[in-house]
N, C-alpha and C positions, 0 to 999 in steps of 0.2 A: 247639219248635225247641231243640235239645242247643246249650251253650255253645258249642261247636266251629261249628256252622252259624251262629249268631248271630258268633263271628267272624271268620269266612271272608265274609261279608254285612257286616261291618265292614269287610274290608278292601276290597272292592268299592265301596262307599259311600264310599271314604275317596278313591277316584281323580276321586269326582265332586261335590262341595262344591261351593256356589257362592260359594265365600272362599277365597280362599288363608289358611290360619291361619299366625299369627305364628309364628317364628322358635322360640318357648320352646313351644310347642304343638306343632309339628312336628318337636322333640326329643321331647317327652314322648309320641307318636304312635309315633316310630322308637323310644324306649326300649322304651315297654310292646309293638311288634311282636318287638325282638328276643328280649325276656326270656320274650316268651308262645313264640315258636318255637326258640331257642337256651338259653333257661335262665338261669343268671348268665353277667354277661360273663367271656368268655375272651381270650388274649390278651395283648401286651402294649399296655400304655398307648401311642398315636403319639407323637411326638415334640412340639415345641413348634413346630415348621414348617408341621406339617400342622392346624391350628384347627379345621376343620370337622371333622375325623376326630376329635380330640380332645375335642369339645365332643358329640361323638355315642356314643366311649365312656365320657365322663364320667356322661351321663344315663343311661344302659344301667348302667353301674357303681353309681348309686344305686338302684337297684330288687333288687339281689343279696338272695335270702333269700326274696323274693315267688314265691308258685305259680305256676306255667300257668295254671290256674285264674284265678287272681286276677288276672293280668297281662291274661287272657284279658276279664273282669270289665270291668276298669277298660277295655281298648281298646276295647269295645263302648260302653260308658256314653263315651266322649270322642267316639266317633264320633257315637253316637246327638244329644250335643248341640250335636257341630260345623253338623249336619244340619238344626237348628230354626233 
């Protein structure tokens, strides 16, 4: 199975957890989705009103630099061990 199928099946897997994961978990789930499908973040930073917008381009914004690949890599292995 090509990385790409393994995370397209990542993100499948990831609507059906039998845990809701924490709050910093499912930052670092939405960072490594966007960085694996958008790249570095773009954009401007939200404002200081909007928190949850801000705390999602914040964790997006620390991944800048990492591949698809890699991004790809790690969402699969977080899913994979959300899943055990």
């Amino acid at each position: 199975m090509s990385l790409q199928e393994q995370f397209e099946q990542a993100q499948l897997d990831s609507k059906n957890l039998s845990e809701r994961p924490d709050n910093m978990t499912l930052l670092k789930i939405y960072a490594l989705f966007k960085q694996s499908s958008a790249g570095d973040a773009s954009g401007s930073r939200p404002g200081f009103t909007d928190m949850v917008g801000r705390a999602k381009y914040d964790a997006w914004a620390a991944l800048t630099g990492t591949s698809t690949e890699e991004a790809q890599q790690q969402y699969v292995d977080l899913i994979a061990d959300l899943k055990d």
